[in-house]
LUMMIVEX-909872 format. One record per residue (C-alpha): residue in one letter; x, z, y. Coordinates in steps of 0.5 Angstrom, whole numbers. Each point is the difference from the previous one (the first is absolute). Example, Ala and Ser with C-alpha at 12.3 -4.5 7.8 and 13.67 -1.06 7.14 Angstrom:
2
+------+-------+-------+-------+
! code !  east !    up ! north !
+------+-------+-------+-------+
!    A !    25 !    16 !    -9 !
!    S !     2 !    -2 !     7 !
+------+-------+-------+-------+
END
This chain:
79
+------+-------+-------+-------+
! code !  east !    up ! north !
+------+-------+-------+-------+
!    X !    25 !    -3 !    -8 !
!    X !     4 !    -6 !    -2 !
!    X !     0 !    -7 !     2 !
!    X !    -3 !    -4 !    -5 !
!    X !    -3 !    -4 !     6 !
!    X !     3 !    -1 !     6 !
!    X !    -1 !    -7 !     3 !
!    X !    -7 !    -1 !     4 !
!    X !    -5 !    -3 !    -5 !
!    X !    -4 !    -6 !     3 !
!    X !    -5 !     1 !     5 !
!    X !    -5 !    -3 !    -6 !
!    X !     2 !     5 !    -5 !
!    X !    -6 !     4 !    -4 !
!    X !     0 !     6 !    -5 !
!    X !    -5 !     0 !    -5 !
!    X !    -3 !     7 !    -2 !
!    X !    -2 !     0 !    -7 !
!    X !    -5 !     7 !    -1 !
!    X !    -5 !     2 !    -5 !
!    X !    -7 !    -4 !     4 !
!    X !     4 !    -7 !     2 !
!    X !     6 !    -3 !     3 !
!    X !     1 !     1 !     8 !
!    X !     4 !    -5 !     4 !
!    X !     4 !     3 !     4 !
!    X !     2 !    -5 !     7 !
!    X !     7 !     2 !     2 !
!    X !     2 !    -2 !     8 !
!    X !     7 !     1 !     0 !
!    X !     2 !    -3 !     6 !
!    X !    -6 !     5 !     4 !
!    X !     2 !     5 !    -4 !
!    X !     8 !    -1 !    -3 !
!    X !     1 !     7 !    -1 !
!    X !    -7 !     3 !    -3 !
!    X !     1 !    -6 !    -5 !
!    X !     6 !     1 !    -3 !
!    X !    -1 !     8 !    -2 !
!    X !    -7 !    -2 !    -2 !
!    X !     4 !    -6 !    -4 !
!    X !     5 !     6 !    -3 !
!    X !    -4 !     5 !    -1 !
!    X !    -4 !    -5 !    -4 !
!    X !     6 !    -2 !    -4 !
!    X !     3 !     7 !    -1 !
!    X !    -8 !     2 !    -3 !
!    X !    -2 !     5 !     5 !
!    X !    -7 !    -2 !     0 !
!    X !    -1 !     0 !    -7 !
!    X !    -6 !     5 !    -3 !
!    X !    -1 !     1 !     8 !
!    X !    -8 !     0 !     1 !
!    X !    -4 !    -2 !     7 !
!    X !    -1 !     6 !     3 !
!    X !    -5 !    -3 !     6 !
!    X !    -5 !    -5 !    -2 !
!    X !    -5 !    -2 !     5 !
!    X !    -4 !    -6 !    -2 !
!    X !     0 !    -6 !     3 !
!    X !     6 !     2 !     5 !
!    X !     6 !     4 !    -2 !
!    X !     4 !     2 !    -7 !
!    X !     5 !     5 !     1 !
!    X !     7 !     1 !    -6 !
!    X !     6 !     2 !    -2 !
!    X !     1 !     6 !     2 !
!    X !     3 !     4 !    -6 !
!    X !    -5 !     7 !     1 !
!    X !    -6 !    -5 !     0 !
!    X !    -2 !     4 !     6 !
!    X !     2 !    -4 !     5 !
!    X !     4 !     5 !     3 !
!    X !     7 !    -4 !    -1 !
!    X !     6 !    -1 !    -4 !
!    X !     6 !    -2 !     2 !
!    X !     1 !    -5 !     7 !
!    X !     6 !    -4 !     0 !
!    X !     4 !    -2 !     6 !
+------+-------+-------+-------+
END
């Protein structure tokens, strides 16, 4: 993985998922969680998620994404 992004990005920092029914905003919460930000925000811009699909949807609680199979069996985990 490269280092395109080092530094913790601001506790207010948010991702916007463009899919094919609308936009999702993503609120990230870098000071909770510093490290699950920063490889969510590295993955984003080494285009990991791009073409991955939803794999569990349940109306009005929960989408799950971005595991590459689209079987919600995983990909790759970065430490």
């Amino acid at each position: 993985m490269s280092n395109i992004y080092i530094q913790e990005p601001p506790t207010q920092g948010k991702v916007l998922l463009h899919t094919s029914v609308g936009d999702i905003d993503i609120e990230l919460w870098s000071k909770e969680a510093p490290k699950a930000c920063r490889n969510f925000i590295q993955l984003c811009l080494e285009g990991y998620y791009n073409g991955t699909v939803f794999h569990r949807i349940i109306r009005g609680f929960i989408v799950q994404g971005g595991d590459p199979t689209g079987t919600g069996e995983g990909g790759e985990s970065i430490t």
